[in-house]
N, C-alpha and C positions, 0 to 999 in steps of 0.2 A: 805836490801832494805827499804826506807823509802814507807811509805802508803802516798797516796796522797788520799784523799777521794772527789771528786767533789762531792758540794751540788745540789740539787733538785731545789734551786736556780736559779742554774746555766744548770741545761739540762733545766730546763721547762722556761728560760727568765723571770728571774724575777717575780715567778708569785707571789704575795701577798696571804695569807690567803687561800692557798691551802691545807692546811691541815683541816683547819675547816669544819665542817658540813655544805655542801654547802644550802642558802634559809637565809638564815639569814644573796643470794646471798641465794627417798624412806627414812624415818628418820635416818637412819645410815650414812648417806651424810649430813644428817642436818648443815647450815651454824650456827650450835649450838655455842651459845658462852656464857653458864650459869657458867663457872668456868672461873673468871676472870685474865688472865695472870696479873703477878706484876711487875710495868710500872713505869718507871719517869712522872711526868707532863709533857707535851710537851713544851717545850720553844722556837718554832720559826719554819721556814719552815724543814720540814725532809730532809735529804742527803738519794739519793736511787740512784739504777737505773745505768745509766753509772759513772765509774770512773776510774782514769788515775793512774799512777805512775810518780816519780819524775825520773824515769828513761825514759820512754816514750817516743819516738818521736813525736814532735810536731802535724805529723801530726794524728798518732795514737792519741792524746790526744786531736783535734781537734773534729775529727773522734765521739770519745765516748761523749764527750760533745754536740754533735748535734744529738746526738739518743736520742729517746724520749721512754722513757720503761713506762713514767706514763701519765696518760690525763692528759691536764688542770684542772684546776679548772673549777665549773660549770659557772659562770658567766662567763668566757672565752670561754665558749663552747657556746654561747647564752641564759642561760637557765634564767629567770626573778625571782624576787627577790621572796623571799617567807617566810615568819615571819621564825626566829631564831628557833632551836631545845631546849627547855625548858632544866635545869639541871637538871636530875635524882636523886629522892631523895626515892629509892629502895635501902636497905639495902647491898647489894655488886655489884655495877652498874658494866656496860662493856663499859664505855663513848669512842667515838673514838679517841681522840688526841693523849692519855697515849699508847695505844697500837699502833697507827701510829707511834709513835717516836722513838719507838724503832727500826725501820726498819734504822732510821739513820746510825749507827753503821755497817750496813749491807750490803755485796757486795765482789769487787773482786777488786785486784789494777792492774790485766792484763789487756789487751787491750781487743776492742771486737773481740772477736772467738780465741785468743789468746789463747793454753795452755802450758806448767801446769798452774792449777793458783788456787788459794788457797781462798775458798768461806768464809768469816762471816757470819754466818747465826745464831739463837736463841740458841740454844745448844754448840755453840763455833765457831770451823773452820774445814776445812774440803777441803782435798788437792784433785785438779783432774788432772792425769798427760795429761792424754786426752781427746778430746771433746767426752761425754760420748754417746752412740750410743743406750746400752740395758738400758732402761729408765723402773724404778715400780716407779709409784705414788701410794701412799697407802692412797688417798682421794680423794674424785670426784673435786676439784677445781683442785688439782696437775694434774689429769686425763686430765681436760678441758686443761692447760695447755700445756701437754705434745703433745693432739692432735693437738693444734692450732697451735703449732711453726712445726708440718710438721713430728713429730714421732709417730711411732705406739707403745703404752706401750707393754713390755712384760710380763707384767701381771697385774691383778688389785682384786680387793674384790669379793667376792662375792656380785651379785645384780640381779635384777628382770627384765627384758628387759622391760618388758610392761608398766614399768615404767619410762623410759629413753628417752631421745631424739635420732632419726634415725641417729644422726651423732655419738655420741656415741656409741649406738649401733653395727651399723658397725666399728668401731674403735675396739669396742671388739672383732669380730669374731675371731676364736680361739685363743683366750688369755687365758692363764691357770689363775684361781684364786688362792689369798694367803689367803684365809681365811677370815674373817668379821672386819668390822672397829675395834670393840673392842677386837678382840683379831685375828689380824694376826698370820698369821702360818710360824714362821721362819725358819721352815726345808724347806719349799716352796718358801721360798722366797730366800734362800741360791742355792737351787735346780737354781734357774732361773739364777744365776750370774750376776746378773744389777751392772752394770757401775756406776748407781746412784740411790739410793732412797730418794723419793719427801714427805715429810710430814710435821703437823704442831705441834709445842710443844704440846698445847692441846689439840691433838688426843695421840700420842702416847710420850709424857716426858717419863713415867713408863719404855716404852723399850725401850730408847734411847739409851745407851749402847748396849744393844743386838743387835740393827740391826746398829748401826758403826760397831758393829763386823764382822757383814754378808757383810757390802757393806757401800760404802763414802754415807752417809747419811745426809743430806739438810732440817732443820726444819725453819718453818715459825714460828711467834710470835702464828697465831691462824687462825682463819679462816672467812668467810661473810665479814665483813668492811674492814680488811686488804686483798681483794682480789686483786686489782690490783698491791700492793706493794710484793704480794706473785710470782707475775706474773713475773714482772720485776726479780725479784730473781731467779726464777725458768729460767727465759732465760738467764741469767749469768750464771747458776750450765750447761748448755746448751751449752754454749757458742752461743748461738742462738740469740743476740743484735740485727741484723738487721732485723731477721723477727717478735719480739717483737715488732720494732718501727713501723715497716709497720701495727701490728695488733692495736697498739694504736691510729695512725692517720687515721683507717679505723675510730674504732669506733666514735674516734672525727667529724669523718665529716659526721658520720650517727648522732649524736646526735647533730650535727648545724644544720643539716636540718629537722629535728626532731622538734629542737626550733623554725624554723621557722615557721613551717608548723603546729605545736599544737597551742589551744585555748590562745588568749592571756592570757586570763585570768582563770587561771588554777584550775579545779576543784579541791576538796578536797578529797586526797583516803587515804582509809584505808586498811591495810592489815593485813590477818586474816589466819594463817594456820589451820586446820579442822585437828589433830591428831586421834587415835582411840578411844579415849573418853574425852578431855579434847582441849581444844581452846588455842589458841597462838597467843596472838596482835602484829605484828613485829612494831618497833619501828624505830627509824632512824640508829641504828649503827649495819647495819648488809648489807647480799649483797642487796637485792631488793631494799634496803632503798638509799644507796649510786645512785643505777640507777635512782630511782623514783627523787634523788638531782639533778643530771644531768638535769634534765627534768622540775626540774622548779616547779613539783609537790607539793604544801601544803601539808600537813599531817592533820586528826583530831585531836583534842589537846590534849586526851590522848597516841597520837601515835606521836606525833611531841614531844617527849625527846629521849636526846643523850644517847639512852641506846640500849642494844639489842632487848626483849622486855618483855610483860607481860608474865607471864608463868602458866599453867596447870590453865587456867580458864574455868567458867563454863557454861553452855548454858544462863544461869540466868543473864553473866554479858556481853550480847549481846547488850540491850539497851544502857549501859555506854561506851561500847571501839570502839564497832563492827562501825556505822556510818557514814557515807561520801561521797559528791558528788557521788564517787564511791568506790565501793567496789570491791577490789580482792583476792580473794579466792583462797586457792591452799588446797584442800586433799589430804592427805597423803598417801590414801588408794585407792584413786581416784574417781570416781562417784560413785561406787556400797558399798562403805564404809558405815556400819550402823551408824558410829555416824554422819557422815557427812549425811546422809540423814536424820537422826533425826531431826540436826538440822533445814533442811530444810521446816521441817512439822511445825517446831514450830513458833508458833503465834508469840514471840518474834524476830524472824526472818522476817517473813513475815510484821511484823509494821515497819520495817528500810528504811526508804524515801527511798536508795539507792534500794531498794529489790522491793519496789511500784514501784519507777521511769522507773525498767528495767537496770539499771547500777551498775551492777554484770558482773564483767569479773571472770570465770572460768579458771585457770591455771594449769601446768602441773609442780607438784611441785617439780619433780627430775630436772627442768628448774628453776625457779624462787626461789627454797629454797635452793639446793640441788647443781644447776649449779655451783656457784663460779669462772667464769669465762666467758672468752673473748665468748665462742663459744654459751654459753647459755644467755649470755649477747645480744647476735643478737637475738634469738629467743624471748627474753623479747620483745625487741626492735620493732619486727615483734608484736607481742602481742598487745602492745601498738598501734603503726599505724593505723593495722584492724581495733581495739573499737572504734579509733577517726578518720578510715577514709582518714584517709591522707598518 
């Protein structure tokens, strides 16, 4: 059977420069992306998402081509122009393109909901003879995923409720755990017999073999920037196409109105994760960063480069990173965290225009760092709204 791969191109109409950083996602969920997967340059729009075979019938291959598994680009979605993401010149950056483009290569040559049908995904291929039903994601984006296209996982990691959003939460009740991000427990996750397991190269390469052994196993390039590309993947390993496009065209028309309805002229936020003792500048190539694009949002300049972001800084470098119309914060420990209320006390805090001003949004970081996905993607969304009101 010949591969027919339809580009991105062609599901999204042409869209121009949709891969680019538009303006110019509890810590063991972290949209962490400090170990940089090893990426071609990007050279043109990505191929993702629906794809045909030379076998096909027309109208199956019509069919796939009219589902849309990735947004627009932001200018397509309204969102107004906002200075370019500066080039990262951090000694092992995580710039988004290199990692976007590898999704090209990526997908299925069935039809949608079609099986058997045989996934490309970062780790190689990986056959499903049927549409797979006992679904483990072994990561809070694959998790979001897995809830949003309409399945309940049959198992997930170990985590903190009190930390989670109410829709996840429920989603977990009784769901057995496999053990913790960094080290799943494969006798548990053999024990549960999943149909398919959800992960991404940079969480678990190391056991990649082991758990193809246990079960057909689905890796994404990584995790945060590549969130909606991981999405679209994850509803192919699914066969689940048509309630991906429905989830995609929701978001796009929360975030047209979204564009219409925020300040034209868009204030400048920075974003700041509070760990248990050391600070975190999110940068533009990670999940928050990609939504805040959508939205038209500037960045402050040391937070507007195409990288993930600063890392393990220190209360002292509040003045130089921290800054911006507005600021959002997300603790990782949540409000009763000692270093996060440290920070709070300190004078270098309290002098941030943004901290005078009163524009400090408060977040919920197993949403905003942690989420990775469509279902935590609304609840930003909702975030947003409230502070502006609209």
């Amino acid at each position: 059977m010949t591969r027919r791969t339809i580009s991105r191109r062609h599901i999204l109409a042409a869209i121009p420069g949709a891969l680019a950083i538009a303006g110019g996602v509890s810590c063991s969920g972290d949209d962490d992306d400090e170990s940089t997967p090893t990426a071609a340059a990007t050279t043109g729009t990505a191929t993702t998402a629906a794809t045909g075979t030379a076998t096909a019938s027309a109208t199956a291959t019509a069919t796939a081509q009219a589902l849309r598994l990735v947004p627009l680009a932001p200018k397509e979605l309204g969102a107004p122009d906002a200075p370019a993401a500066a080039v990262s010149t951090a000694a092992n950056p995580s710039p988004a393109g290199p990692i976007i483009s590898q999704y090209a290569a990526f997908g299925t040559t069935a039809a949608p909901g079609v099986f058997p049908r045989t996934i490309t995904h970062a780790t190689g291929t990986t056959e499903l003879k049927t549409k797979p039903v006992r679904v483990l994601p072994i990561d809070s984006g694959e998790l979001d995923s897995v809830v949003q296209l309409g399945l309940k996982p049959i198992g997930y990691l170990d985590y903190n409720a009190a930390l989670m959003p109410p829709h996840l939460v429920e989603a977990l009740k009784d769901v057995k755990t496999v053990g913790t991000l960094a080290e799943p427990n494969i006798e548990a996750i053999a024990a549960l017999k999943p149909d398919v397991v959800l992960t991404t190269k940079v969480r678990h390469e190391k056991i990649a073999d082991t758990l193809k052994a246990v079960a057909p196993t689905i890796f994404g390039v990584t995790t945060g920037v590549a969130w909606k590309y991981n999405f679209a993947l994850h509803a192919q390993a699914l066969g689940r196409e048509s309630e991906a496009d429905a989830t995609v065209r929701a978001y796009e028309d929360r975030i047209k109105k979204l564009n219409a309805a925020l300040p034209k002229t868009r204030p400048t936020v920075s974003v700041i994760r509070v760990l248990n003792n050391n600070i975190r500048y999110y940068q533009r190539a990670n999940y928050s960063g990609t939504i805040l694009a959508d939205l038209g949002f500037p960045r402050n300049a040391s937070q507007n480069v195409d990288d993930f972001a600063l890392l393990n800084q220190s209360l002292e470098t509040l003045g130089q990173h921290a800054d911006a119309d507005l600021i959002i914060v997300s603790p990782t420990e949540g409000p009763e965290g000692a270093f996060y209320k440290q920070m709070l006390e300190s004078p270098l805090w309290k002098n941030l225009n943004a901290v005078k001003n009163g524009n400090v949004l408060v977040v919920l970081d197993d949403v905003w760092m942690a989420g990775i996905g469509y279902r935590s993607a609304g609840i930003i969304l909702d975030d947003i709204a409230k502070h502006f009101k609209v």
